[in-house]
N, C-alpha and C positions, 0 to 999 in steps of 0.2 A: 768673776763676779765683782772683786774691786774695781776690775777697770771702767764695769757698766755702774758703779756706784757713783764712781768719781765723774763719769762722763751726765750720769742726772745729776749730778748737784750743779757743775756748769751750767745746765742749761736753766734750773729749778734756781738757783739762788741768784744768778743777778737779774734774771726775769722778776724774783719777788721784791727785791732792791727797788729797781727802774719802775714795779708796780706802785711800790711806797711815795718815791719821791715826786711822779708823775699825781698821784690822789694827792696827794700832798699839797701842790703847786695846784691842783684843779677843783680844789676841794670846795673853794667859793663858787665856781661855777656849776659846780655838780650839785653840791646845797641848794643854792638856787632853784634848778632846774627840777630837785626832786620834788621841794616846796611847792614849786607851780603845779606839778604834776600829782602832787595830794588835793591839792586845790582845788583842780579841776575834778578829781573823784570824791573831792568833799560836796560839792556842786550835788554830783549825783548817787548822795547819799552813802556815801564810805567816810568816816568821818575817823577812824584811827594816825592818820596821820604815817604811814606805813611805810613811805620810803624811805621819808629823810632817816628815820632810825633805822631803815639798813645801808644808809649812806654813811652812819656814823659808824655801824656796828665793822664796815666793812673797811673802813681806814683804821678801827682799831686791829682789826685782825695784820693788816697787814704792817701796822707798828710794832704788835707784838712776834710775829715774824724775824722783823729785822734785830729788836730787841734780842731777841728769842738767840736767832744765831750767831748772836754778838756776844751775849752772853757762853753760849755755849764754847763759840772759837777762845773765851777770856781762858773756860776754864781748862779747855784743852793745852794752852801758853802756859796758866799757871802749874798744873800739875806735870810737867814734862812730857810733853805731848803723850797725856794719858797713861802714864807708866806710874803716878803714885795712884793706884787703883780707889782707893778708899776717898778722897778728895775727891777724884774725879768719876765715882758715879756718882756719891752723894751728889756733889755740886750740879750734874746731871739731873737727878730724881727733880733736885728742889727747883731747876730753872723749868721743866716741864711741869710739877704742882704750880709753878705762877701763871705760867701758860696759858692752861686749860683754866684755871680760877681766875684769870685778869677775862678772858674769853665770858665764861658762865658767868662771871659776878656785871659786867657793862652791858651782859643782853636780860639777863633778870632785872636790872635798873631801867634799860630805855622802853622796855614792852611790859611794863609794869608787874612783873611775874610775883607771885606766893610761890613758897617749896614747903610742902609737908610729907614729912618723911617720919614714917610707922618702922619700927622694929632695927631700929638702926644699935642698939644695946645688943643684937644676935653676930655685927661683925668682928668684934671680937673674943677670942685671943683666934692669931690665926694658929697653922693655915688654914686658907679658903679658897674654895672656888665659884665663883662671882657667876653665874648664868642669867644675863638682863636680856630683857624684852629690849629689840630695835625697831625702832618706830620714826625717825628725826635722824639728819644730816646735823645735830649737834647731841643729840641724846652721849655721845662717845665721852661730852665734859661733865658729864654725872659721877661717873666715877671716882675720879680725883677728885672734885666738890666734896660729893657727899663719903667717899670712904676715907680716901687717901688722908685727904687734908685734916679732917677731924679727926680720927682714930689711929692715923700711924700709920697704916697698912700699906705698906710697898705691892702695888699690881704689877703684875708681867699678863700684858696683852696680846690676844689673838687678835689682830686686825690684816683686811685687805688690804693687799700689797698695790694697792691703787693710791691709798693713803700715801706714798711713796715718795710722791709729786710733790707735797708739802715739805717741803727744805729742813723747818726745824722740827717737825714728826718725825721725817726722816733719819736727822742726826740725831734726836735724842733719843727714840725708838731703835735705832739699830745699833745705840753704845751698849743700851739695857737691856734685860733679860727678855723681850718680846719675839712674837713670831706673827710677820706679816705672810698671810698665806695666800698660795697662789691657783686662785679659784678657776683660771683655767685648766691648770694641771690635775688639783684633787687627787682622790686615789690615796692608799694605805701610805704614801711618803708624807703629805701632807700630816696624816692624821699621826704618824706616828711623830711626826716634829712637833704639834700641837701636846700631845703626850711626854715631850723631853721637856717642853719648856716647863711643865707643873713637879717635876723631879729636882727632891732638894729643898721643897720651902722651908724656911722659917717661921719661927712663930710672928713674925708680923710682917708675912707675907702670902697672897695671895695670887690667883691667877682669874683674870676674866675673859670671858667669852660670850658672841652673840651665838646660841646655837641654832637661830632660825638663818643665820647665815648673810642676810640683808635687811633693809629698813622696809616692813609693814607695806604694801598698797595691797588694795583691794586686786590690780592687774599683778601683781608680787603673785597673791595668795592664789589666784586659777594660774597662771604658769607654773609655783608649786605644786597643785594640785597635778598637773599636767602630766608632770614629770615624774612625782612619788606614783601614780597609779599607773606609769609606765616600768618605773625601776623598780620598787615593792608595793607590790598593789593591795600586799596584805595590811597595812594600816593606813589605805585609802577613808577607812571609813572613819577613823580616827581623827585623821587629819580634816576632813569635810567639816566637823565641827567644829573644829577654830575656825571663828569672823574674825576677831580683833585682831589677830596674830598668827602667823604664818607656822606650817606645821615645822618641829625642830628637825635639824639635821645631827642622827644620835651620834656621828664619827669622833668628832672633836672630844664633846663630853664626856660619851663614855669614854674614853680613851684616858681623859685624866684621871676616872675613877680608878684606877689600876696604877696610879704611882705609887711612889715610896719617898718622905712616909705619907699614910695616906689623909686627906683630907676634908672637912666636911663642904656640903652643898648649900649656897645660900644663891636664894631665886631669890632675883631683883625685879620686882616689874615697876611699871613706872605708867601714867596717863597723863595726857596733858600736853605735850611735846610731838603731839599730833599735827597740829598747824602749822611745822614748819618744815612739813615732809614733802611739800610742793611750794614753789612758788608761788601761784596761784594763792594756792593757801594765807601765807605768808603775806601778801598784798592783799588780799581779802578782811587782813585783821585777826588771823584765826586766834592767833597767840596774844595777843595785846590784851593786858588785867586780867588774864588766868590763871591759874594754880595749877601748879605742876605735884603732882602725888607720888608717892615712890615707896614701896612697901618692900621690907627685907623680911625673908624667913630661909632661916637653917634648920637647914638636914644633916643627923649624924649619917657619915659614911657606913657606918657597923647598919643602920637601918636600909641600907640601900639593896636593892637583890643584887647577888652575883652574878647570875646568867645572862648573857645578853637580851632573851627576848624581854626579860623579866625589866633589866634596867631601861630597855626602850619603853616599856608599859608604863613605868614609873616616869619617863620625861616626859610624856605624854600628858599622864595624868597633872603635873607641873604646871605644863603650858595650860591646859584645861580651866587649872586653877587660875591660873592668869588672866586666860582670855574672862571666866567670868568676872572676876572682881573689876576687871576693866570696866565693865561691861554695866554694873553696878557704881564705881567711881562716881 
């Protein structure tokens, strides 16, 4: 496993280098051309201006990249390649909090976004465990925005191991306490590593998880369907009434409801981060001067059922609630 680590980051880190300094050097040309190319869809009535701000959004990502794993390699040098622990996750946690917040804070500025965020006083003391609605190819920098950064709360994430490709997700994600799972495989090993990783928190720590598994489409939600009234068909009918949101996948979740010591549940759902779950979208204008809403509500664990079918009923009913408030937003 080290050796296929060491062999993607070869391929993954001076690819995002050569990406940087190539945008970089092209960057007038590429402004340019996205300029024209608003231009000619401001002609026919698009008038957001919708590339050049992912021409910019797109050179910062990959500054903060290079940033990202410069910083990271500093702190590995400084700490004796990783051996004073305490320095070197910290230093870790904090170059990944800029990360994600230099990310989320430059694309809230260029697409003119609002954030209103409801019950954010229920995230602490932890622990916690975080269950958001995925919806967006960026929704993932909510987290650290709104929990991490404000209130303390160190997350250990479940994320796909697709995410991998990303050089400094990668390095910083596989120093910390996370679990990239691997959605080909699935099956009780998965779930049961999604379950080691929520073992042990801290009071100002937490663990999050998407449990619907992937990001929202309407073609998402009928392959779900597809597939849950092929594997349990008994909460087929359940699952049919989520529109907004794709029916959850109980493995991961419940799984952490069974650590030690045990933790409460707080559903994150979130609306508004809808338009940049396509391209399409995204060029369309979806997101440009929206408001993004984001609503926290904790559950004591003591209130949770203990049976399994009981605690699927209960995440159900969750997402339910989700789907309408969405729905309502």
């Amino acid at each position: 496993d080290r050796r296929n680590t060491l062999a993607r980051r070869f391929r993954s880190v001076p690819t995002v280098i050569g990406l940087f300094f190539a945008a970089t050097l092209l960057f007038p040309v590429m402004a340019a051309l996205a300029l024209a190319f608003d231009l000619i869809r401001f002609v026919t009535g698009h008038s957001q201006f919708v590339a050049i701000r992912l021409t910019i959004v797109g050179w910062v990502y990959l500054a903060s990249e290079v940033v990202g794993i410069a910083a990271l390699g500093a702190v590995w040098l400084a700490t004796g390649g990783g051996r004073m622990r305490r320095p070197f996750i910290g230093g870790t946690y904090a170059i990944q909090r800029w990360w994600a917040g230099t990310l989320f804070s430059v694309i809230r500025r260029l697409f003119g976004l609002r954030v209103e965020v409801e019950g954010s006083e229920v995230l602490t003391p932890g622990p916690i465990h975080v269950f958001m609605r995925h919806a967006s190819i960026i929704d993932n920098l909510l987290p650290s925005a709104l929990i991490t950064a404000p209130h303390g709360i160190k997350l250990r994430y479940v994320l796909k191991r697709e995410l991998l490709s990303d050089p400094a997700l990668d390095i910083a994600g596989s120093r910390l306490p996370n679990y990239f799972v691997d959605r080909a495989v699935g099956g009780a090993s998965e779930v049961a590593s999604v379950q080691e990783l929520g073992m042990g928190l801290g009071s100002d720590e937490g663990v999050l998880i998407y449990p619907e598994g992937t990001r929202f489409t309407p073609e998402r939600r009928e392959r779900s369907l597809a597939r849950l009234e092929e594997k349990d068909p008994g909460w087929i009918g359940r699952a049919r009434q989520l529109t907004t949101v794709l029916p959850p996948r109980p493995g991961g979740p419940l799984a952490l409801l069974d650590v030690t010591p045990p933790a409460d549940v707080v559903i994150a759902a979130h609306v508004g981060l809808d338009g940049f779950s396509h391209i399409r979208k995204i060029l369309d204008g979806g997101l440009v001067g929206g408001t993004i809403r984001v609503r926290f509500q904790r559950f004591a664990v003591e209130a949770i059922p203990t049976e399994q079918e009981g605690r699927v009923a209960w995440l159900y009913d969750r997402w339910a609630e989700v789907d309408a408030w969405i729905q309502n937003a």
